[in-house]
VOBA-708221 format. One line per 4 residues: number of its first residue (from 0); their letters; for each residue z, y, x of C-alpha. Coordinates in steps of 0.001 Angstrom, whole numbers, plus 524288, in hexadecimal, padded with zeros to 5 digits. Layout:
% VOBA-708221
NUM	A	Z Y X | ...
***
This chain:
% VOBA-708221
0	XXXX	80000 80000 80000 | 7FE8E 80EC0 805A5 | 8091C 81705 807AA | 813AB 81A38 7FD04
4	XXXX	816CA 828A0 7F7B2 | 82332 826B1 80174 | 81B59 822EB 80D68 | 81286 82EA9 80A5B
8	XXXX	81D87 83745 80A83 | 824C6 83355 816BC | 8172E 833CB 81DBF | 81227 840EE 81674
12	XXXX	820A2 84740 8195A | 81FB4 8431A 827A0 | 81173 848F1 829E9 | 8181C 8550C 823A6
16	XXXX	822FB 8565D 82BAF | 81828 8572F 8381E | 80D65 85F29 83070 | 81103 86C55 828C4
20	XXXX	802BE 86B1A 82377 | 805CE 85DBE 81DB1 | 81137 86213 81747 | 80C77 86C2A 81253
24	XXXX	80037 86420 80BB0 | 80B85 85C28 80582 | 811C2 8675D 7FF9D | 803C3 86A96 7F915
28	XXXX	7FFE3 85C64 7F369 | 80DC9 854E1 7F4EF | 80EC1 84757 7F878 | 80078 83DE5 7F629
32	XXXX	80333 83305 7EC5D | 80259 8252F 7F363 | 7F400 81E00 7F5B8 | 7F6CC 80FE6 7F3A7
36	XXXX	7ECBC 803FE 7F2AE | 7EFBE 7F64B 7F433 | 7ED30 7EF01 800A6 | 7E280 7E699 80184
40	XXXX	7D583 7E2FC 7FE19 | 7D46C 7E952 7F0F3 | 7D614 7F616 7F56E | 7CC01 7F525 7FFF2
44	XXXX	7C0D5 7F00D 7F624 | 7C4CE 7FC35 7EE64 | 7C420 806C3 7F908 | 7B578 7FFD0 7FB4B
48	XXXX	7B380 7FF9A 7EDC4 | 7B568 80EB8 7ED26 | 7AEB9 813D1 7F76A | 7A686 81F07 7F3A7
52	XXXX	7AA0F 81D78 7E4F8 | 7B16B 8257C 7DD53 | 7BF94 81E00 7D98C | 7BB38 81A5B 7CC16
56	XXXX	7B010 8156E 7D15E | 7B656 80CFC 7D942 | 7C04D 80997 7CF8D | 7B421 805AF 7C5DB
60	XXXX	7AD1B 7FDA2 7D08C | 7B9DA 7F48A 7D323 | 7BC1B 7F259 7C55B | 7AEA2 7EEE1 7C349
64	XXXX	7AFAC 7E693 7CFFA | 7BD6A 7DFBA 7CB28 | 7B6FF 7DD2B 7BD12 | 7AACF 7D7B6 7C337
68	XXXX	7AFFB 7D042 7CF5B | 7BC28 7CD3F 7CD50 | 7CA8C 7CFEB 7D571 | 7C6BA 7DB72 7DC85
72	XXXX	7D531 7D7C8 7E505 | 7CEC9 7CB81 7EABA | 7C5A9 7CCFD 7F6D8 | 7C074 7BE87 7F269
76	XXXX	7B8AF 7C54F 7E5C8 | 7B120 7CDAB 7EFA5 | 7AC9D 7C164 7F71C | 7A9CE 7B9D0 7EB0D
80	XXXX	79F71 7C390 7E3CD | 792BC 7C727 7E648 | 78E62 7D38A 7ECA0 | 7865D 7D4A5 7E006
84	XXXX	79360 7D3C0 7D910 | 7984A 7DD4D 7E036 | 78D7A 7E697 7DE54 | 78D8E 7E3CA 7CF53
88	XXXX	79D89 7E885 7CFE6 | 799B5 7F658 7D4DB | 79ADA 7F537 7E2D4 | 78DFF 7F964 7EB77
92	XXXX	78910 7F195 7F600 | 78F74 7F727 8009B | 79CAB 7F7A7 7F9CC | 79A48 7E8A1 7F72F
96	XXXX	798E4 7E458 80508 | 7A58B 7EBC8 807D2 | 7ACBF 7E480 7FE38 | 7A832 7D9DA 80402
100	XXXX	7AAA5 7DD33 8109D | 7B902 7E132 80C31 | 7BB3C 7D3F9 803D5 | 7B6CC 7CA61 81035
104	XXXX	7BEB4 7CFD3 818CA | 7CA03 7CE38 8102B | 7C6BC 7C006 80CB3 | 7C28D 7BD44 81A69
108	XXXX	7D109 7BFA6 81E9B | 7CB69 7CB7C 827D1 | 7D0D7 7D376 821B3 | 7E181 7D297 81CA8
112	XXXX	7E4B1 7DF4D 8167D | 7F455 7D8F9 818B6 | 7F070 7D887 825DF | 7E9EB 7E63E 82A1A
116	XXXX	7ED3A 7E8E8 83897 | 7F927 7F35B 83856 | 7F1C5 7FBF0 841F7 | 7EBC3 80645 83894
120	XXXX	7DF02 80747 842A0 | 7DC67 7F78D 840FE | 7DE36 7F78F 833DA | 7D4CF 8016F 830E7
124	XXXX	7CB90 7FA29 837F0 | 7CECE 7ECBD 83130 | 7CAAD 7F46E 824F4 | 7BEE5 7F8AF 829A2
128	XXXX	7B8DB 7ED5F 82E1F | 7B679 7EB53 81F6C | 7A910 7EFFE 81B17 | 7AA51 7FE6B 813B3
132	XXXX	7B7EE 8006A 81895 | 7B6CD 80B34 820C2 | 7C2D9 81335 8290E | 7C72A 81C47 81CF4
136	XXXX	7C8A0 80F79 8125C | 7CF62 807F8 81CED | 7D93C 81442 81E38 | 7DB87 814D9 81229
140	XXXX	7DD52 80805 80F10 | 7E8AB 8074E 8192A | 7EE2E 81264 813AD | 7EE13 81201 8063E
144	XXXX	7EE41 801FB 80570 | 7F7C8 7FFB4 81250 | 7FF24 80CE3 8115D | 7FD27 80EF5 821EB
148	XXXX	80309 81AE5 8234C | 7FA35 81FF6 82D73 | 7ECBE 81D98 82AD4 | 7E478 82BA7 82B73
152	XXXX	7D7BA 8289B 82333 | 7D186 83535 82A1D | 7C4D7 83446 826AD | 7C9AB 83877 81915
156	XXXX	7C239 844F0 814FB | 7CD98 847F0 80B57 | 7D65B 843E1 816B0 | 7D138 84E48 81FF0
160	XXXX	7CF24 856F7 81555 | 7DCD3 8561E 81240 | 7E282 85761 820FA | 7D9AB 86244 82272
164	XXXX	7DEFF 86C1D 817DE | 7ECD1 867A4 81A13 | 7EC33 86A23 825B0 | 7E539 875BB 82608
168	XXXX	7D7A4 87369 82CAF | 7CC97 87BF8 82A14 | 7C284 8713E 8272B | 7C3CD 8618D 823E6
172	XXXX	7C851 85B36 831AD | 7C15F 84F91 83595 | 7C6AC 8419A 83576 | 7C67F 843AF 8443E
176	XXXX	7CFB9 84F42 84229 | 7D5D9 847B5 83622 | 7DA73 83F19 83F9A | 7E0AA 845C3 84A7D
180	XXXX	7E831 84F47 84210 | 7EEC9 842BB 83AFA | 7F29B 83D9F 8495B | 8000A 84500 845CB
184	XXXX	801BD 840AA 83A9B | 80497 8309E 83EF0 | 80A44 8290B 8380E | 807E3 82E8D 82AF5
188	XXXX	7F84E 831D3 82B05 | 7F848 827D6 81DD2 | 7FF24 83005 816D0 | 7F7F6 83D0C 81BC0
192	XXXX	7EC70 83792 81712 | 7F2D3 83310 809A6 | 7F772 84133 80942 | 7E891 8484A 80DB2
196	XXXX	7E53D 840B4 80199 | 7ED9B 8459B 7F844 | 7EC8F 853FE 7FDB3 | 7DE1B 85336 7FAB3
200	XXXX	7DFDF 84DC7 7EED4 | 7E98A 8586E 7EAD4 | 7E1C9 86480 7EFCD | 7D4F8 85E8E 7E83F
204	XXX	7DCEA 860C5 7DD64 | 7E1FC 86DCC 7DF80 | 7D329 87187 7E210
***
């Protein structure tokens, strides 16, 4: 699971104690609301599932897929259909293969999400081995499905968006400069970027 409102807190509280600029963003939006998936295999069909779709169209292509195909959970209903079958349930061609890609490694035993290697770096690239799992859904994965409290999904436009205007830049830093300017703020980059999210999401609303 990711990290709890409380884990948020202690990190968020902690980044503020070192960054004025950070605390000061918290006393504009407040605290983010957890981001929580389950662990596992499910959740990684989904994120491939949703790529470049809107999140009802997602929602409406794996309910399609689960009506058509069967338990959605179980890596074995990938292996067992037809890539026509898989077309027919709303996924394209591309998106197919990946869920292929994604449900062999799992029933292959390549691939243990129990068994991910603790070193944040290694686990990324476990994840990405998989066909259409690229650096950004591996981050988030750990983060929002693990809870690893330090993973820095920089290549986040609304990430660098967000570090930019809290922290004051003229223009959108790049995930180069993303990067570096997190280097302070180990151990707790998770919940920076859990917060960058929320911050966007709360001035979109003001605007």
């Amino acid at each position: 699971m990711g990290l709890t409102a409380d884990q948020l807190k202690v990190s968020l509280d902690a980044l503020a104690a070192r960054e004025p600029l950070i605390a000061a963003a918290i006393g504009r939006v407040g605290y983010p609301p957890p981001r929580i998936r389950d662990r596992g295999y499910a959740t990684l069909l989904r994120t491939i599932i949703g790529q470049q779709v809107s999140v009802a169209a997602a929602q409406s292509i794996w309910n399609k897929m689960a009506a058509q195909l069967g338990d959605l959970e179980d890596p074995g209903t990938i292996d067992r259909v037809s890539d026509e079958d898989l077309r027919a349930a709303g996924l394209s061609r591309q998106k197919a293969a990946y869920a292929r890609s994604l449900a062999d490694e799992v029933t292959s035993g390549r691939l243990d999400f129990a068994r991910l290697p603790a070193d944040d770096e290694d686990a990324i690239a476990a994840l990405t081995r998989i066909k259409g799992i690229g650096r950004w859904s591996a981050e988030v994965y750990l983060l929002f499905a693990e809870g690893r409290p330090d993973i820095w999904p920089a290549g986040d436009l609304a990430v660098q968006i967000e570090v930019g205007r809290i922290l004051g830049h003229a223009e959108r830093p790049s995930e180069k400069l993303t990067r570096e300017v997190a280097e302070a703020w180990r151990p707790h980059r998770g919940a920076a970027a859990v917060f960058a999210w929320h911050h966007y999401n709360s001035e979109m609303e003001v605007i």
